[in-house]
N, C-alpha and C positions, 0 to 999 in steps of 0.2 A: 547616166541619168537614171532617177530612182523611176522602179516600174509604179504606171497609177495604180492607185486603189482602189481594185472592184468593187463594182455597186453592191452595197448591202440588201441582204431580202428585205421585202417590204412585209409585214406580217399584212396579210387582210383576212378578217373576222367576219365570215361566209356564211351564209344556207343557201343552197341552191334553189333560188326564185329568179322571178325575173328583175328583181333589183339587183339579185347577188350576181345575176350572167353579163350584166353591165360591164360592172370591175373585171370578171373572169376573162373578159373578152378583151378589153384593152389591154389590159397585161398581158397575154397570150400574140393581142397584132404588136406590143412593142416590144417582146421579148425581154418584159423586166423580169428579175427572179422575186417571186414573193412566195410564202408559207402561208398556207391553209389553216386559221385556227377556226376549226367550226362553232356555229351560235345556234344550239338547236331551240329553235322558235317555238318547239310545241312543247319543249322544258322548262322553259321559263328561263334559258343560260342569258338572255336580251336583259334579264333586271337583277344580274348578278352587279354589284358593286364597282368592280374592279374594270368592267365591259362600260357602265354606266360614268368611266372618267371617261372613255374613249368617244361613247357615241351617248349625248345626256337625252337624247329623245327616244333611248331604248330599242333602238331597230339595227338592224343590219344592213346593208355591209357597213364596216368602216375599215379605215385602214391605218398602221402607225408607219411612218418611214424614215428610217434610223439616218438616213441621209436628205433631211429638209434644209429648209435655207440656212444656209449661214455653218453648213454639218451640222446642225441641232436638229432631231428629233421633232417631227410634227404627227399629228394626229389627226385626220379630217374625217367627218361622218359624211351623212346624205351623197345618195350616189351619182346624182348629176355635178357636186362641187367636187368629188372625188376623180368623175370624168376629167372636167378640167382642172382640176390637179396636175393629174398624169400628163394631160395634153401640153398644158404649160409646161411640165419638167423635161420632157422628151421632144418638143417639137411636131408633134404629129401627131394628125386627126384633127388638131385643134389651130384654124389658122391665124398666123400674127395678124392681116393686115384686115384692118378693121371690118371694108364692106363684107364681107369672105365670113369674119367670126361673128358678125352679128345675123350672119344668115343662118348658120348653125347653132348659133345660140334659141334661137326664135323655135327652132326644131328641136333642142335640148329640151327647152322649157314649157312647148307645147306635152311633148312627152309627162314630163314631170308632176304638171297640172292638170291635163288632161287625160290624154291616153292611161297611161299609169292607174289612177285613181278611178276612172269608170271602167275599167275589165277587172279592176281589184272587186269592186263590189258586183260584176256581173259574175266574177267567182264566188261570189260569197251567197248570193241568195240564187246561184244554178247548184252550187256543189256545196254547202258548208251550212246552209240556215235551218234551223230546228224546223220549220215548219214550210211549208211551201205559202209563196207571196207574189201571187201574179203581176199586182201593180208593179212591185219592184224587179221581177226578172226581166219584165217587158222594155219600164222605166229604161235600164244599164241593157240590157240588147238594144234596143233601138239607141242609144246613146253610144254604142260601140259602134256601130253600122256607121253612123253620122263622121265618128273619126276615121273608120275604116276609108271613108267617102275622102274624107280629106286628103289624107295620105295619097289616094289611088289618082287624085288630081294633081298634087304637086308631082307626084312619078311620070307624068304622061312627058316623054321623052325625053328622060335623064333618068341615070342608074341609079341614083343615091339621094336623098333626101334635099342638102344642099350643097346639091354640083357633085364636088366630090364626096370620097367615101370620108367619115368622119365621126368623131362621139356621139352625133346626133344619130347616126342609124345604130349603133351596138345602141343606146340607149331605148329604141323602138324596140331593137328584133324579137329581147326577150317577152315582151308583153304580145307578139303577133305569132309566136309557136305555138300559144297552146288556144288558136283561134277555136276550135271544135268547142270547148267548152264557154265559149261567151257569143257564142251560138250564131257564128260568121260562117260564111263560104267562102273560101279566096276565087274561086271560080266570077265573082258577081263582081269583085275589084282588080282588073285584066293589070293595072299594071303593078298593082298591091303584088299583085302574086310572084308576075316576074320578080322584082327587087326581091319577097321572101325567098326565092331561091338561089338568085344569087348570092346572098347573102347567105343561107345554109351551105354553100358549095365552097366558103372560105376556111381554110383548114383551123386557121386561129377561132374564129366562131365554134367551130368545131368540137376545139379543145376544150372555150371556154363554158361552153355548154354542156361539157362532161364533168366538168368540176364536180364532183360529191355526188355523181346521180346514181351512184349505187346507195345511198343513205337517203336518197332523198323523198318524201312523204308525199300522198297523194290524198287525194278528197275520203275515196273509199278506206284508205288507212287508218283515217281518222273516226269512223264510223265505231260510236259505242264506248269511244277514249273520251267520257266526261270531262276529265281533266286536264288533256290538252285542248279540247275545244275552249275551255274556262279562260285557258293562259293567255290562247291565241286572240278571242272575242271580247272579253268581258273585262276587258283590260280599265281600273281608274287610275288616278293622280296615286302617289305613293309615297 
């Protein structure tokens, strides 16, 4: 009997954020083999050409996997349809029977629209805005706090977001690491906090959170780099 044919790597096209530790992390709990090509965000490698068949809304992550349907080659952006990607190709994380995935979907997608997008701009005018903007730091804090709130209610007596563990908490944890700077206390959300530790204590989180963080750029790095603020902010149509 001929031996099967090991999985091929899966290339995924990385910076370590909290959208790129999404992907890091599922591949790391499923033990798929994939290659690191990095996309550095404050170089502008996001409106390279070639990056720009793969992902056409110019962000990161995405990923290409030389073993999609049919053995053909696929290519997916946005990190929560990349979630479930994986989750569909592997079985896990991602449940088949319906009530189950539409419960983790609902937590996939609050992330995606919510959470996600109000800590991105409470990064953006605590750590990255030319000028200080009280309306708006205040605005994205108290709008963080509100999710925080949420989160720390669905927690109240269950480990993981829905039920079990699943895409929907790797697609949270990375937006709740870097709580200090969108100006939370996990101390105020008791069960917020437990789950962030549990969830720091998984070795695959772990790994996948290490991905590139020796490369990886902080607010103060950026401080005086005209030019990567330019690429990163001031971004139009092209």
């Amino acid at each position: 009997m001929a031996a099967r044919n090991p999985r091929k790597p899966i290339d995924l096209y990385y910076w370590p954020t909290p959208n790129g530790w999404k992907v890091t992390i599922m591949l790391e709990e499923c033990r798929l083999p994939y290659n690191v090509v990095y996309v550095d965000i404050a170089r502008g490698d996001q409106f390279k050409r070639s990056f720009l068949k793969i992902s056409p809304n110019n962000r990161m992550p995405a990923i290409v996997d030389p073993n999609g349907p049919g053995g053909r080659e696929i290519s997916v952006f946005e990190s929560g349809a990349i979630l479930q990607y994986l989750g569909n190709v592997t079985g896990r994380f991602y449940p088949k029977r319906t009530r189950e995935r539409v419960e983790v979907e609902q937590w996939l997608f609050w992330q995606m629209g919510g959470l996600g997008p109000m800590a991105g701009q409470a990064h953006h005018f605590t750590q990255y805005a030319p000028v200080e903007l009280p309306y708006a730091v205040e605005r994205y804090t108290n709008e963080c706090n509100r999710l925080y709130g949420v989160m720390n209610r669905q927690l109240k007596g269950r480990d993981f977001l829905a039920g079990n563990y699943s895409i929907a908490d790797m697609a949270c944890i990375g937006w709740i690491k870097p709580y200090r700077r969108q100006g939370q206390d996990l101390d105020d959300f008791r069960n917020l906090k437990k789950w962030f530790h549990r969830m720091m204590e998984r070795p695959a989180v772990q790994r996948g959170l290490a991905v590139g963080e020796e490369i990886r750029k902080r607010p103060e790095d950026l401080k005086g780099n005209e030019e990567a603020w330019k690429v990163l902010f001031t971004q139009t149509a092209r």
